[in-house]
N, C-alpha and C positions, 0 to 999 in steps of 0.2 A: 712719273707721278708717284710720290710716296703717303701721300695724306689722302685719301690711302691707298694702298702701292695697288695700282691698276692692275697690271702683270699677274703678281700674288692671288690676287684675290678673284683674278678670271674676268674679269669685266667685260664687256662685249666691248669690241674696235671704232665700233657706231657712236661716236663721238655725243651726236644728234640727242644721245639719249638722255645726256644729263648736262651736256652746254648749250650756250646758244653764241650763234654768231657777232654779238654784240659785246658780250664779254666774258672770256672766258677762264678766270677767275672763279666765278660764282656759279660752280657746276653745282644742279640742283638737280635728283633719282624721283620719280615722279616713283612713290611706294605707294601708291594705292590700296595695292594686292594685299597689305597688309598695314591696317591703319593706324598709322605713329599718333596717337592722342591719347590723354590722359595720363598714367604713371609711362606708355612707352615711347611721349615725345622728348622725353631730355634725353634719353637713353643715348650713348656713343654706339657709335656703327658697332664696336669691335666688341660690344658687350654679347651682340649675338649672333656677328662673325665673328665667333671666336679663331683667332692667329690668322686673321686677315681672310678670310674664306666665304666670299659671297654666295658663290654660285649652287643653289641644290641645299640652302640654309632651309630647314625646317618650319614650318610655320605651326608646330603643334608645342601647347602648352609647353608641356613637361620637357622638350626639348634645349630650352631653356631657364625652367624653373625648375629641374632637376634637384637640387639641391635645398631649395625650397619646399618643396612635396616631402621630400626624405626624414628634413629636419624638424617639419613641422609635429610637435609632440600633443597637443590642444586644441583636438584631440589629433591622434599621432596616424598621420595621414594613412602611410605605407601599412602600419601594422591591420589598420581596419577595410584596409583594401578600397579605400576612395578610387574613387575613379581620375586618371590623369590629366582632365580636360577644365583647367582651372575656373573656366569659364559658369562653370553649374555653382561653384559658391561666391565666386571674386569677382570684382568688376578691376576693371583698367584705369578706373579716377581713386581708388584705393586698396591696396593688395592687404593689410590687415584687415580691413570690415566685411570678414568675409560671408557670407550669410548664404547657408541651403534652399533650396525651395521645396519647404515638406510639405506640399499642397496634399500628394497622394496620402496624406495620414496627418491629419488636423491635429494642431497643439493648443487646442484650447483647453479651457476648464482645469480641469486637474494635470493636466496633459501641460498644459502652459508654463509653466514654471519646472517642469521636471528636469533634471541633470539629465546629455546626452547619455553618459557613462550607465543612468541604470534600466531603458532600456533596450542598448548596444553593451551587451556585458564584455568584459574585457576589452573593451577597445574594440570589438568585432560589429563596424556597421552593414558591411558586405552581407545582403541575404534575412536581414532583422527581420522576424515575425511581425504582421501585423496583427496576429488573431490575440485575442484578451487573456487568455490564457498563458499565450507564450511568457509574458511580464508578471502575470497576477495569477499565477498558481500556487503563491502562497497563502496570497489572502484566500485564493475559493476552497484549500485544501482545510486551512482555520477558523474557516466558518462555522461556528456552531450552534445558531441562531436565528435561525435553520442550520445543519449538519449539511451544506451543500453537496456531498463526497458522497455520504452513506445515502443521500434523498435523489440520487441520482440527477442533479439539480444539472441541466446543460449550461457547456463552458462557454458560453457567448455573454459576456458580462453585459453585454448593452440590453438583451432583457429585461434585466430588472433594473441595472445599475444605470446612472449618465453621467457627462462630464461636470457636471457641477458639481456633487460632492458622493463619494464614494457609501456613506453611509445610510445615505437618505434613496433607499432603493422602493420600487414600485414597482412589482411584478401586473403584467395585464393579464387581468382573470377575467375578462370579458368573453370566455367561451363556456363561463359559467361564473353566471352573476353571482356577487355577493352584498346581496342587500337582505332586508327584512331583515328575520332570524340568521339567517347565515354573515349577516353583514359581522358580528362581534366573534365569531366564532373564529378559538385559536387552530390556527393551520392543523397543529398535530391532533386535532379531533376528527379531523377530515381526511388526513394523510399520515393513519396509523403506523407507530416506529418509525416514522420519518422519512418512509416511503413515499415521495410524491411522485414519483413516473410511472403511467401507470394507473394514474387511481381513478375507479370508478365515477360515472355523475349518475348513477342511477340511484334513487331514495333508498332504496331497500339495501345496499351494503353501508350505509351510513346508520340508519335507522331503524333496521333486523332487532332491535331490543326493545322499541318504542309501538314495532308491531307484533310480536310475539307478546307483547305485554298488553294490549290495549285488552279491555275488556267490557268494555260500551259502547258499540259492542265489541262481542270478540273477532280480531281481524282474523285468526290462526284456524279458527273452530269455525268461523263464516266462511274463511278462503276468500276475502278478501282479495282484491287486486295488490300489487304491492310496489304499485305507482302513486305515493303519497299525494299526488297533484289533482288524483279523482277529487278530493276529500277535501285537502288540507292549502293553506297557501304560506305563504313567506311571513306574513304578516304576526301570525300568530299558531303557533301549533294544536293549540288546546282545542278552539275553534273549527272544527273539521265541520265540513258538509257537501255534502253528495249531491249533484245537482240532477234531480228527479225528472225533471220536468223544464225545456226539452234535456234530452232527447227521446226520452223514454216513457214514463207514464206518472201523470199529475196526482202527487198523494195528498201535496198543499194548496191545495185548489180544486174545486169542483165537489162532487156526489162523495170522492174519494176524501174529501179535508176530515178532518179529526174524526176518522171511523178506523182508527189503527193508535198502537200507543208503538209496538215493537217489529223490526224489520221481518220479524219471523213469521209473522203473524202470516205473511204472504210468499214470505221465501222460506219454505217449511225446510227445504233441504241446506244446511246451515255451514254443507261444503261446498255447494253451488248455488249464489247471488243469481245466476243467471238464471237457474229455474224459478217459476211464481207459481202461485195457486189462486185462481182465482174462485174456486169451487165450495172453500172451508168456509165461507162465512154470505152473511146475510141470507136473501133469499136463494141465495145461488146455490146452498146446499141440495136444495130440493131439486132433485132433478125432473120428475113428475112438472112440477109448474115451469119449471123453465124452457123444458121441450113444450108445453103448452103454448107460452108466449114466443115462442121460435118457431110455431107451425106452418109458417107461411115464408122461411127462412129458407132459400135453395142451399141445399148442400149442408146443412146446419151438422153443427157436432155439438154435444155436451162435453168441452175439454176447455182445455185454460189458456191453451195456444189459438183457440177457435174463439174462444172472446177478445182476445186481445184484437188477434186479427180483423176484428169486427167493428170492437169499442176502443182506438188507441187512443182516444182522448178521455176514454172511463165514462163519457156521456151516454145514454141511454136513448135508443132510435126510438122514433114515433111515428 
C-alpha cells in the first residue's frame, strides 16, 4: 500500500482499523482523537504527516502551524509572545477571523475603538498592564486643570474618569459634601497650591480668616469654638446662630427673653463661653434677698453654677 505507504508511515498491522471486510478499497481511520471539521476536513493526510509519518503526529497547534504563527506580522505573533495554542484567537471554520477573548479587560467606551498597537507598545502583548496608568501617564502627567502630579491626585483613572469620554470626569466627594455654599466653590480654595492629598475637612483650616475676623461678635476675643457648624450652616454664611436652647439654657424664651441685648452680659469672661454669671444682673445681685428667698433651700449657695444647677430651665420655683 502506497496511498499511503502503510510501511512508511508506521500503521498498525490491525487491518480492522481502517477496513472492513466488505470492501476493502474504501479503508476509512476512525480520527476522532482529533476532529477533521471545518478548515481541517479537506486537509490531505500528508499536510500534517509531514513525509509520510503518522505515528507520534502532534496534536498541538503550532506543530503544525508553525509557520503560520511565525509569519503572522498583524499583529506579529512571535515578536509579542502570543501564546502557541491557536485555539484562544482562531476557530477551525475560519483561520483569518481571528478574534482574542479580552473579557479579563473590557473594550468598551473609549477602550472600544482603540488600536491594539497603543496599548501593547511595540508589538509587546505578553505581561500588558492593566492599571490606568500603565497607558495614560501622559495624560495624568499633563493635567493641569487640576495639576493631577503636583496635587498628589491617585493613579487610578476610574476615580474620577470612565469609559465614555475621557474629559467629562466626576470625582465622588461624598465623604464631604458639596452643597450649599460649598457647592460653587473652586477646588483650589479648598485645596490650597493644589495640594489635594491630605487636606483638612475641619472649618477652621478653611475659614482661620473668616474667624479671626468676625467681630459680632468677636470669635478670637470670645474663644469661640472653631467648629463653624455650632453657629453656621451651608446655607448661608452670614446667617450664624447658636442654638441656646436645648441644650443649654433658654435666652429666647421664658423670664430670660429680651432681658439681654449682648452674649457678654452673662458670659463676662470673653475667653471662656463656657463660664456665665448669673449673679451681675437683676435681682440677683443682691445677695442679702436672695439668701432670703433660698432659706429653706438645703444646701443653698449664692454662686452661678448653684442656680443653674437649680434653675436649668431659668424658671423660677414656687
Amino acid at each position: 500500500a502506497d496511498d499511503p505507504d502503510h510501511s512508511a508511515a508506521g500503521f498498525p498491522t490491525d487491518c480492522a482499523l481502517c477496513h472492513e471486510i466488505t470492501d476493502w478499497n474504501d479503508g476509512e481511520f476512525n480520527h476522532t482523537f482529533f476532529d477533521l471539521s471545518g478548515g481541517h476536513a479537506g486537509v490531505n493526510c500528508s499536510q500534517c504527516h509531514t513525509g509520510g509519518v503518522y505515528e507520534g503526529t502532534s496534536d498541538a497547534c503550532y506543530a503544525c502551524h508553525e509557520s503560520d504563527y511565525e509569519g503572522a506580522d498583524d499583529p506579529d505573533h512571535s515578536a509579542a509572545g502570543f501564546p502557541t495554542d491557536c485555539a484562544l484567537c482562531h476557530e477551525i471554520t475560519d483561520w483569518n477571523d481571528g478574534e482574542f477573548n479580552h473579557t479579563f479587560f473590557d473594550l468598551s467606551g473609549g477602550h472600544a475603538a482603540v488600536d491594539c498597537s497603543q496599548c501593547h507598545i511595540g508589538g509587546v502583548y505578553e505581561g500588558t498592564s492593566d492599571v490606568c496608568y500603565a497607558c495614560h501617564e501622559s495624560d495624568y502627567e499633563g493635567a493641569d486643570d487640576p495639576d493631577h502630579s503636583a496635587a498628589g491626585f491617585p493613579t487610578d483613572c476610574t476615580l474620577c474618569h470612565d469609559l465614555s469620554g475621557w474629559e467629562n470626569s466626576n470625582f465622588d466627594h461624598s465623604f464631604f459634601d458639596l452643597w450649599g455654599g460649598h457647592a460653587e466653590v473652586d477646588c483650589s480654595q479648598c485645596h490650597i497650591g493644589g495640594v489635594y492629598e491630605g487636606t483638612s475637612s475641619e472649618c477652621y483650616d478653611c475659614h482661620f480668616d473668616d474667624y479671626n475676623m468676625a467681630d459680632d461678635p468677636n470669635h478670637l476675643g470670645t474663644a469661640f469654638p472653631t467648629d463653624c457648624t455650632f453657629c453656621h450652616d451651608l446655607s448661608g454664611w452670614g446667617e450664624g446662630e447658636f442654638t441656646h436652647w436645648p441644650p443649654y439654657f433658654p435666652i429666647t424664651s421664658g423670664p430670660h427673653s429680651d432681658e439681654w441685648d449682648q452674649c457678654t452680659e452673662c458670659h463676662t469672661n470673653p475667653q471662656n463661653f463656657g463660664e456665665f454669671d448669673c449673679l451681675a444682673c437683676h435681682p440677683h445681685s443682691n445677695q442679702n434677698q436672695m439668701d432670703g428667698r433660698h432659706h429653706w433651700v438645703p444646701d443653698y449657695e449664692y454662686d452661678s453654677d448653684a442656680c443653674y444647677a437649680c434653675h436649668p430651665d431659668g424658671e423660677v420655683h414656687k
